[in-house]
Every structure is written in C-alpha cells, then in structure tokens.
C-alpha positions in Angstrom: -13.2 -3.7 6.2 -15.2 -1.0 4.6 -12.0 1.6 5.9 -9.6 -1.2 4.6 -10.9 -1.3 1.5 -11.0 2.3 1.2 -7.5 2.6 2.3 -6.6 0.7 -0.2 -8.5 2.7 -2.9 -6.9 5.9 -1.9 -3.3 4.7 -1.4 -2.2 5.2 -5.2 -3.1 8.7 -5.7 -2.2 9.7 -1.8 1.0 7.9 -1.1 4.1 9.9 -2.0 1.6 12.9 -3.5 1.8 16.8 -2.2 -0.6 18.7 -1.6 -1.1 21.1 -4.4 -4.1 22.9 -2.7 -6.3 22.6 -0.2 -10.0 23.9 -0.1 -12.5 23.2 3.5 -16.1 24.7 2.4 -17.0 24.1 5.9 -15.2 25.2 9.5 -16.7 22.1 10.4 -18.0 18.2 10.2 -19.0 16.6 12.8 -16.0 18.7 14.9 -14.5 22.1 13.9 -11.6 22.1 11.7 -8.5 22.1 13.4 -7.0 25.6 13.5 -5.5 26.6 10.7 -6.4 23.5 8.6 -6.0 24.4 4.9 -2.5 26.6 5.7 -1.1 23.1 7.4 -2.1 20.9 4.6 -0.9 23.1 1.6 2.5 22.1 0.3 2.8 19.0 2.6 4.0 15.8 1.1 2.1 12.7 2.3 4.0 8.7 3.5 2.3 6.1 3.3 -2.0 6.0 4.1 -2.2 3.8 7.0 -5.5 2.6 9.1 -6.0 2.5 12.5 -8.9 1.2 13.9 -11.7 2.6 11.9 -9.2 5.9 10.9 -7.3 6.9 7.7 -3.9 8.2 8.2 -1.9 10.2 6.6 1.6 11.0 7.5 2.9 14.4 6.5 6.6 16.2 5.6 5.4 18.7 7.9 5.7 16.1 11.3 1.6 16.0 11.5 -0.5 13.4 10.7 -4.2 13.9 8.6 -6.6 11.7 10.8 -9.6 11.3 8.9 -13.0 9.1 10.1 -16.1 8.6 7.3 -18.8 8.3 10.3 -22.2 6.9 9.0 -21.9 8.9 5.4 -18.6 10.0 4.8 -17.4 8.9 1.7 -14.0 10.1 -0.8 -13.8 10.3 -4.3 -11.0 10.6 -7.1 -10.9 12.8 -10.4 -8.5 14.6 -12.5 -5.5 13.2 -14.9 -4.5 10.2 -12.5 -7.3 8.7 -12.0 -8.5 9.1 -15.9 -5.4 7.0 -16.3 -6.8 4.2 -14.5 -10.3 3.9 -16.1 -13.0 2.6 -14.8 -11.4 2.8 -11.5 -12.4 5.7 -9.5 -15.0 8.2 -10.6 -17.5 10.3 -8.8 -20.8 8.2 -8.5 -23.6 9.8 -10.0 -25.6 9.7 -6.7 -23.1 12.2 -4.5 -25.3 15.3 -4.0 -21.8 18.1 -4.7 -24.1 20.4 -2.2 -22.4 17.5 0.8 -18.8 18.0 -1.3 -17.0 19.8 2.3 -12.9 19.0 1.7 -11.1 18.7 -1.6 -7.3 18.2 -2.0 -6.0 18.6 -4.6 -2.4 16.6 -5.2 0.5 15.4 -7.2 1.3 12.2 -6.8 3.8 9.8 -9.0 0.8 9.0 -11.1 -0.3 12.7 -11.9 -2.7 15.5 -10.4 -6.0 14.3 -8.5 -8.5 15.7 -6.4 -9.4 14.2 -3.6 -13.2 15.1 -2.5 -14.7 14.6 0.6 -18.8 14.1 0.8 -20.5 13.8 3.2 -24.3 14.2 3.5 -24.6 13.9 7.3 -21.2 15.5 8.7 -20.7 12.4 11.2 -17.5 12.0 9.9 -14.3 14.2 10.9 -10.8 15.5 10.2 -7.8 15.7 12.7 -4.0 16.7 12.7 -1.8 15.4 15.1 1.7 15.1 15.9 3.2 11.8 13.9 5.8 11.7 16.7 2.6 10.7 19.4 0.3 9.2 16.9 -0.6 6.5 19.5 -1.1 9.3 22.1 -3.1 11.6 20.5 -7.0 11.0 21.9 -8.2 9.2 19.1 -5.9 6.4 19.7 -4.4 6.5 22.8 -5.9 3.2 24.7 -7.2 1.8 21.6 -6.7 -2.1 21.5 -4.6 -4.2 19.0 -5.5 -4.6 15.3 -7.2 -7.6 14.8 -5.4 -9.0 11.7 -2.1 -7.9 13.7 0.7 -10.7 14.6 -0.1 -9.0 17.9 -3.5 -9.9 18.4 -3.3 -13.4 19.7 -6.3 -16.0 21.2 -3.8 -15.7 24.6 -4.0 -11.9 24.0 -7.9 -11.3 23.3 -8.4 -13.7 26.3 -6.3 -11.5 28.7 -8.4 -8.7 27.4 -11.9 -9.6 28.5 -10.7 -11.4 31.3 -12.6 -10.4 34.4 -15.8 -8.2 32.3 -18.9 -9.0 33.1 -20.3 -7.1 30.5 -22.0 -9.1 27.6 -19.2 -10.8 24.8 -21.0 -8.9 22.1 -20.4 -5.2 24.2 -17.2 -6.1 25.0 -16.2 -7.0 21.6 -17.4 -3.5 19.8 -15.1 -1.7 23.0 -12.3 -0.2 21.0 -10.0 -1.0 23.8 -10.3 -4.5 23.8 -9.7 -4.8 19.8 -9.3 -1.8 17.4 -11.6 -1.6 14.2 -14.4 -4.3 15.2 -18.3 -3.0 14.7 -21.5 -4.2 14.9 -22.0 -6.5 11.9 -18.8 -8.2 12.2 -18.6 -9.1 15.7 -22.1 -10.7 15.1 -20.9 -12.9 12.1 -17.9 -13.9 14.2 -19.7 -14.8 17.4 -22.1 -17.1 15.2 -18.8 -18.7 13.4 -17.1 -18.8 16.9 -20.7 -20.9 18.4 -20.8 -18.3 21.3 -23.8 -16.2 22.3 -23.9 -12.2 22.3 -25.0 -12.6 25.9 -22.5 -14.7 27.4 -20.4 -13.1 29.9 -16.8 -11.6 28.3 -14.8 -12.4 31.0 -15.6 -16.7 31.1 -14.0 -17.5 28.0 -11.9 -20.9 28.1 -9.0 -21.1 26.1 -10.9 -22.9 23.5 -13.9 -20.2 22.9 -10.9 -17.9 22.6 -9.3 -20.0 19.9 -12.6 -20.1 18.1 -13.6 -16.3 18.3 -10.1 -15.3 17.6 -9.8 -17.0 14.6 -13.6 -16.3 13.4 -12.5 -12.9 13.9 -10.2 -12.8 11.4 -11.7 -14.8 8.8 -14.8 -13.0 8.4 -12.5 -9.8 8.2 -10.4 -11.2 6.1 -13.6 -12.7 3.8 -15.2 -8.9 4.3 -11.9 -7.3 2.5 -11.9 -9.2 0.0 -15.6 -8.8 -0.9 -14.9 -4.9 -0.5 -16.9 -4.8 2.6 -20.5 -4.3 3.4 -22.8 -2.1 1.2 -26.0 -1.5 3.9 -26.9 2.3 3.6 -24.2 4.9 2.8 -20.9 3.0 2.1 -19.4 2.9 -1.5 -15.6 2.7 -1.8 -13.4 5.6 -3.5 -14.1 4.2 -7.1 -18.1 4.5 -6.3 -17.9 0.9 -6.0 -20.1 -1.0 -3.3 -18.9 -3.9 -1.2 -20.5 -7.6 -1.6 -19.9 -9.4 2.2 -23.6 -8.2 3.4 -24.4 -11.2 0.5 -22.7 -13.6 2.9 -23.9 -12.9 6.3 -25.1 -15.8 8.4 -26.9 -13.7 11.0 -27.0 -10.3 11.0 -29.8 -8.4 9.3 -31.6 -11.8 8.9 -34.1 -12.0 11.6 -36.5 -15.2 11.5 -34.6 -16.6 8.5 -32.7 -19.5 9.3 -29.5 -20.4 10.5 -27.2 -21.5 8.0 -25.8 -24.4 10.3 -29.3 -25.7 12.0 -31.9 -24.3 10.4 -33.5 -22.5 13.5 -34.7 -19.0 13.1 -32.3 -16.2 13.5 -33.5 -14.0 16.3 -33.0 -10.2 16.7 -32.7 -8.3 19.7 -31.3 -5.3 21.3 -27.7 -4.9 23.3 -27.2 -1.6 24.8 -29.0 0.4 21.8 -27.4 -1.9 19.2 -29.5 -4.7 17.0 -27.5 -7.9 17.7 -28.5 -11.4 15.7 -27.3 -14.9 16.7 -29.1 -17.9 16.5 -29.3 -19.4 20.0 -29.8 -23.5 19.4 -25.9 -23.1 17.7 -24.7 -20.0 19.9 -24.2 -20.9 23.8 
C-alpha cells in the first residue's frame, strides 16, 4: 500500500513526461548505479508508472524500464511549476535532510516542468534499468507471485501456492513467490481477519481458510490504500503526506492490548527474525 499510494502520487507529473535532465550525486544506493545511468535517462520519455510487487516502474521511449525500490527510507518528492499548480499537493517536507537528496529528475510532463528528488537517509533503497521487452524476466521479478488485488489471484490460486509447505502461514505469506507486494504488517492484519494463526502450517489450508485469507487479503489492502498506507518510521507519501491504516490495526504493534474481537491480549513473538502479532483464542 505505501508503494501504491506512492505510485499514485507520482503518476501525474511522471506519466507522459521526458526527462529534461538527470543528476545521480551518488554511484550508488544500496547497489551501484547501473552503468551509464544518467546518459540512459536523459531525453527518455516515460509510459505509464506501474507497481510490481513492492517496485515503481517506469517504462521508457528508449525500450528500458526505471525500476525503482524505496527500502526502509527511501522516499520522492515533487517541486517546480507543476506541482505549484497543484497546491498543497506535493511539497518537500520540512524534515528531509537535502544532505540524503541522491537522484533528481528533472521532467516535462503535460502539466509542466518538475523535479523529481530522491532522499534517502539510509541508501536501502535502489534504482534499476531493464529491458521493458523482459520486464517479468529481469531478476527482480522473474518468479515473483501474482499481485494480490489481481483478477489472477484467486482463493483456488493462493491455495495451490502453499500447497505442500511446511513452513509457517505467516513465512510463507511474506515469500514473494507465493504473492507479490505482501509484508510484515499486512499479512498479520489479514491472518487475524482470516481467524488463522501465524504458526499454522501453509501447506493445510482447506478451501474455506483459503476463502477467508484470500479475501482478508484484499480488504485490509484495499482499506490500507485508501488510508494512504501505514506511517510507522520513515514512510510519507510524495506530497510529504503520512498514511493513517497503522490507526486501524487489530494486531500488529499492539502487544498485551486486546483483541478487538475477544478481548484476549494480543501477544508478540518472533518468526524467522520478524515480530509477528495474532491473538491466539480467535487465531487457530
């Protein structure tokens, strides 16, 4: 959700706009630079900004595709003529340190010039280019699992997916391979919707758990974009903005308070490295 609502941000200053110029104050994030970064941008039209998974997109005129992740910290913001036209919309937030400021594009779109800045106190995030032609391919996607608000991502399907894991739900769930885009606070909030514990085995789901999870999956995605997403630590959205869901969560981040449907304390504990949350009198 917080990419989504990102995404979504970015799309009318990005879509349709060239790349005027391009400026990398770093050879590198969390990765180097692809070769030749800021000559392959320059001049480039961009389509449409898609998502994918926990990715921004962006097609290019030139047959490459910007892949760009935000990691813990990463974070873009909007200034120049088109985005003064749309005030009180995008600005840069008064707590972005310009010392973390490592990419700006600056573009034309059909609204006017912007530049696009990329901060990014920590450098977890990164920045790719990949042939459009084998987007699906390239090895940030290739093997990656349906999106979840996708007409292909079925019950049937998600079923199919973990059948035969023994690995915890919860593990299986945050593997990128079984469904794209899904992290830590959301596949907690949908296990507690869907009544099914963390710890259950992924591979014994009946056809009714699969139901439930499948469609608690997508509301509490669908509930999470509309809020803007979750504001915890780092996250704001393009305009500076932060999300509202973490005011909504049932479980996670609410250990010993109680559960919204019985009461019972929340309990916390630790999956493979990861806090998990569930309440265990409602979650079997």
């Amino acid at each position: 959700p917080e990419v989504e609502t990102v995404r979504r941000g970015l799309e009318p200053f990005l879509a349709g706009a060239r790349i005027r110029s391009a400026v990398a104050r770093r050879p590198d994030l969390r990765f180097p630079l692809p070769d030749g970064f800021v000559r392959r941008l320059e001049g480039a039209e961009i389509g449409a900004l898609g998502r994918r998974g926990k990715y921004l997109t962006a097609p290019l005129s030139t047959g490459e595709t910007l892949i760009m992740h935000l990691g813990m910290s990463g974070r873009f913001t909007v200034s120049g003529s088109a985005a003064a036209r749309r005030p009180g919309a995008f600005h840069f937030a008064g707590s972005t340190d310009p010392a973390h400021d490592h990419v700006v594009l600056s573009v034309t779109g059909p609204g006017g010039p912007a530049d696009i800045v990329y901060n990014d106190p920590r450098r977890f995030g990164f920045m790719d280019l990949a042939p459009t032609g084998g987007l699906d391919r390239c090895v940030h996607f290739d093997g990656m699992g349906p999106e979840p608000l996708a007409e292909t991502f079925s019950a049937a399907a998600l079923r199919a997916a973990l059948s035969g894991r023994r690995a915890p739900l919860k593990a299986a769930l945050l593997d990128q391979s079984v469904v794209a885009g899904l992290g830590n606070i959301y596949v907690c909030e949908a296990l507690w919707r869907a009544r099914l514990s963390p710890r259950r085995p992924a591979g014994r789901l009946s056809p009714a758990s699969a139901a439930r999870l499948h469609a608690a999956i997508q509301a509490v995605l669908r509930e999470a974009i509309a809020a803007g997403g979750s504001s915890l630590r780092d996250f704001a959205a393009s305009d500076g903005a932060l999300g509202y869901f973490q005011h909504r969560f049932s479980v996670y981040d609410r250990e010993a308070a109680p559960c919204p449907a019985c009461g019972a304390p929340v309990r916390r504990f630790v999956q493979a490295g990861r806090s998990s949350f569930a309440c265990f009198k409602c979650q079997k």
